[in-house]
C-alpha positions in Angstrom: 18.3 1.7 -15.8 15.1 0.4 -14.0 12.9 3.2 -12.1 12.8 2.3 -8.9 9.1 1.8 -7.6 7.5 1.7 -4.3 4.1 0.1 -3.2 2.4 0.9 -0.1 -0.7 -1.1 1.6 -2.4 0.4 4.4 -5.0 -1.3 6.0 -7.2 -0.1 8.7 -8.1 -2.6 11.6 -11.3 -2.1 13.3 -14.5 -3.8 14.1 -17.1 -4.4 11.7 -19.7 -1.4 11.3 -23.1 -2.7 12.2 -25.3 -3.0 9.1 -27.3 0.6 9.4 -24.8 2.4 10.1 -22.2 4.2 7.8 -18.2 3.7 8.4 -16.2 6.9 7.5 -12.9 6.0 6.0 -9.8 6.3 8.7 -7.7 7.3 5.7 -8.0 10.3 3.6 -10.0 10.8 0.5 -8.7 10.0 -3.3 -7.5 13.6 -4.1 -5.8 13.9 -0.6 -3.6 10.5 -1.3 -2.8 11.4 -4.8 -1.5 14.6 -3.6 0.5 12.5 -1.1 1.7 10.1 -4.1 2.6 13.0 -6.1 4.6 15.0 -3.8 7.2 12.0 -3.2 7.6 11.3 -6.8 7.9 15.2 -7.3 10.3 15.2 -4.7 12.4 12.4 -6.7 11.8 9.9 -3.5 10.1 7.6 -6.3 9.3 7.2 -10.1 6.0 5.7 -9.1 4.0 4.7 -6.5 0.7 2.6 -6.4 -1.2 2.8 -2.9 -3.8 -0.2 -1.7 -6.5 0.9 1.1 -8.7 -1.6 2.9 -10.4 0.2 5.4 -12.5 -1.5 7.9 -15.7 -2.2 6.3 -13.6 -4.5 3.7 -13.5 -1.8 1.1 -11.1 -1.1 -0.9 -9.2 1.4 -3.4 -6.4 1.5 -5.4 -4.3 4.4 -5.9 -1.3 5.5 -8.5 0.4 7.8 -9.8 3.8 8.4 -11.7 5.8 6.3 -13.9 7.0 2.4 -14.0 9.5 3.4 -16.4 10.6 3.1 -19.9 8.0 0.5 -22.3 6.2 -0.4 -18.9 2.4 -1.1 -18.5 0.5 2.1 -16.5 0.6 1.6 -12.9 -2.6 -0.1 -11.2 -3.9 -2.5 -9.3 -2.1 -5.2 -11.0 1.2 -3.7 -11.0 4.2 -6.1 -10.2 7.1 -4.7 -7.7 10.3 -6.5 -6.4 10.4 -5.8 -2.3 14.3 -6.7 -2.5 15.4 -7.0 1.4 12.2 -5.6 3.0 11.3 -9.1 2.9 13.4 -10.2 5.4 11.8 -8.1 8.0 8.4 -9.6 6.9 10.3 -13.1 7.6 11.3 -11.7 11.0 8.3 -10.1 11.7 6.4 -13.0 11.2 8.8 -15.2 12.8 8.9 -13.4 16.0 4.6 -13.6 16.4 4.8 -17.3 15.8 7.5 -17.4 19.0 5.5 -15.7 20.9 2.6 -18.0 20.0 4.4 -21.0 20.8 4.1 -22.0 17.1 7.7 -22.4 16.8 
């Protein structure tokens, strides 16, 4: 049976921080979101998760934790996920903004 997996990406929208001065992250630090991670696949809500952060200055982390199942490569940054039928919300989604652009 395959483990079902989950990937999140989070991305924080903002300005660009001027050069002298330092941007705190909008999202919590590394321990905080692998506590996060852990809980759900504690909880059973996922066999493994692997969480992407951009925050506004254009950095960038990459977060796992848990298991891709049975003979499968460690979760990371280059892990592989099927999005099933989310994707036609992204289709939708996308769809809608280029209406309202006049783009279609």
């Amino acid at each position: 049976m395959r483990a079902a997996l989950l990937g999140l990406v989070f991305t924080a929208c903002a300005s660009p921080p001027a050069a002298t001065l330092a941007t705190p992250s909008a999202f919590p630090g590394e321990a905080e979101l692998i506590a996060m991670l852990k809980a759900r696949v504690d909880d059973g809500r996922a066999t493994g998760l692997v969480l992407g952060v951009m925050d506004a200055d254009g950095s960038t982390r990459v977060i796992s934790y848990g298991d891709a199942g049975p003979a499968a490569k460690p979760l990371d940054a280059n892990s592989v996920f099927e999005i099933g039928s989310i994707s036609k919300v992204f289709t939708s989604t996308l769809l809608a903004d280029m209406a309202a652009k006049g783009e279609v």
